[in-house]
Phi, psi and omega in degrees: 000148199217119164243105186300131132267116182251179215208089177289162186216149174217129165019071185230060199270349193258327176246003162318277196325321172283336148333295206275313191277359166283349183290163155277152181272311174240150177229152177284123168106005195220119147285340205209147197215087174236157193236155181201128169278126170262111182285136185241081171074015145331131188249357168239236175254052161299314176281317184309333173289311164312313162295312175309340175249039159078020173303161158310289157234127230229125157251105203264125153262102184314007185201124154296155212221332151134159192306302175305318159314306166333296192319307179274348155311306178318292191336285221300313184289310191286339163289320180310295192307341204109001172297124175282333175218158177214118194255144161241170180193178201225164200262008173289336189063355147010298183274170160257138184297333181295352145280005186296356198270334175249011179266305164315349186292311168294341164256348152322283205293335185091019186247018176166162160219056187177101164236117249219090182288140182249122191268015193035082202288356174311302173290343198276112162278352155306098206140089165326144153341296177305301166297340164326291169315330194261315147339285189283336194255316148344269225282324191300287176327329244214337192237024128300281220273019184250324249329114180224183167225049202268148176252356176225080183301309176310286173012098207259343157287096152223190195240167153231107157306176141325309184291312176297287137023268168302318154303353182256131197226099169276129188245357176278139166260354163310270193207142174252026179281326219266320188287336170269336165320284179292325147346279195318280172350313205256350174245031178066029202265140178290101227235121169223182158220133165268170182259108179247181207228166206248186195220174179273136162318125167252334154244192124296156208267137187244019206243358179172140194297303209244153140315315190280323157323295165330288199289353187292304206288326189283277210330318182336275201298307191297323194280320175291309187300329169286273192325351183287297190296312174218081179311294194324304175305322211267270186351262218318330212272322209261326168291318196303326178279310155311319192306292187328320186295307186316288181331294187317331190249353163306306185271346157312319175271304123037278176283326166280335163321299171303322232230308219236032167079004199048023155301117181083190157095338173288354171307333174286339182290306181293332187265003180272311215262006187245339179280314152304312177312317191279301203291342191262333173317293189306307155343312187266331145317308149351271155351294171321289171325312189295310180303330180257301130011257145007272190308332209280334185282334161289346193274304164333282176326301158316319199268298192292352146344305206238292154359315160248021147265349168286313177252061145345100169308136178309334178284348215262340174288000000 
């Protein structure tokens, strides 16, 4: 069994080096342990670093293009290599390399194929309140519209079986923890998590300026990735609030009408009868949504299709 860890990297010639040597060399259950960089549009000796401390394989983007791309580049060079697992990890040394050993172990065994390190953001003392809470209220969201049970939706330390690999498609340019979560989920893939353990900050975080960045852009992505899967639910909940509202203010104008004669009041009349005509649009916009929805899931199916006739495992020729 044969496993990649890839590693995106943006100018990361100073804290690679502390990465790569924290990895493991051997695992119980892995015959073959190779590491890959995605480089994304580095200005410095990053890629150069990588070699010297022996990677494997190295992917360069003449422009940063962003995490999420990375991300799937890396997958895409490891199904192409022969990866039986696929691990990410961050080029920060964030993880302890010493848990890639339990994060592959359930899909060694056949027990997931998406494993997910939970860093018990709780315990991280670098980690603001504030940012804890934001955490913890993130994975709550991420595990309703998922229904997973991942208890660290961010979390960037996971595994990918092969199979799970060739099924995942990020269509986000922000990030994919939040986005393959909610994949997995919807595409009924065996989703598990470990308690792994975290290292001292060496940098600030380049994935967001701000908090309020985060959550626009995590809200962004989470709100798009659902309405992709279940258009009908996200349509219905948002027509059900205009329809209802309209009602409400339709028997308002109602009562006054019955009480005072039907004097005044038509402004209520009017904004009743433009708040149903709009809950009924979106409703029907639903409807639309689900039907290309429909196509888009025929379209999934080809592409994973065509994937694993491209990338054909050596056992499988």
């Amino acid at each position: 069994m044969k496993l990649i860890i890839q590693i995106p990297c943006f100018n990361e010639e100073e804290t690679l080096p502390i990465t790569l040597a924290d990895l493991p060399r051997q695992i119980d259950g892995i015959n073959e342990i190779e590491y890959l960089i995605i480089n994304d549009g580095s200005n410095d000796r990053t890629v150069d670093v990588a070699r010297e401390h022996g990677v494997h394989h190295v992917i360069s983007f003449p422009k940063n293009k962003g995490l999420a791309k990375g991300f799937m580049a890396g997958v895409d060079a490891c199904l192409r290599l022969g990866a039986d697992i696929i691990v990410n990890t961050d080029a920060d040394n964030q993880y302890s390399g010493a848990d890639i050993a339990k994060l592959v172990k359930p899909i060694v065994t056949g027990e997931a194929e998406l494993v997910i390190g939970d860093r018990q953001t709780n315990g991280i003392h670098h980690f603001s309140w504030f940012k804890k809470r934001l955490q913890n209220w993130g994975s709550w969201v991420v595990r309703q519209v998922s229904d997973t049970s991942v208890p660290d939706a961010t979390s960037g330390f996971r595994a990918l079986s092969r199979e799970a690999a060739l099924q995942i498609n990020v269509v986000s340019e922000f990030t994919y923890t939040l986005e393959t979560i909610i994949q997995a989920g919807k595409k009924n893939l065996a989703i598990s998590h470990v308690p792994v353990r975290t290292n001292g900050k060496l940098r600030e975080s380049r994935l967001f300026h701000s908090n309020w960045s985060y959550i626009k852009r995590s809200f962004g992505t989470i709100a798009r990735i659902y309405t992709m899967y279940e258009p009908i639910k996200m349509f219905s909940l948002i027509g059900g609030c205009l329809f209802g509202l309209g009602v409400l203010i339709g028997l308002r104008f109602v009562y006054y009408y019955i009480t005072m004669g039907g004097a005044g009041h038509v402004q209520s009349l009017i904004l009743t009868a433009v708040l149903l005509i709009l809950g009924f649009q979106v409703f029907v916009l639903g409807l639309v949504a689900d039907m290309i929805g429909s196509n888009r899931r025929l379209v999934e199916n080809a592409l994973y299709r065509l994937k694993r006739l491209e990338h054909s495992h050596p056992s499988e020729k």
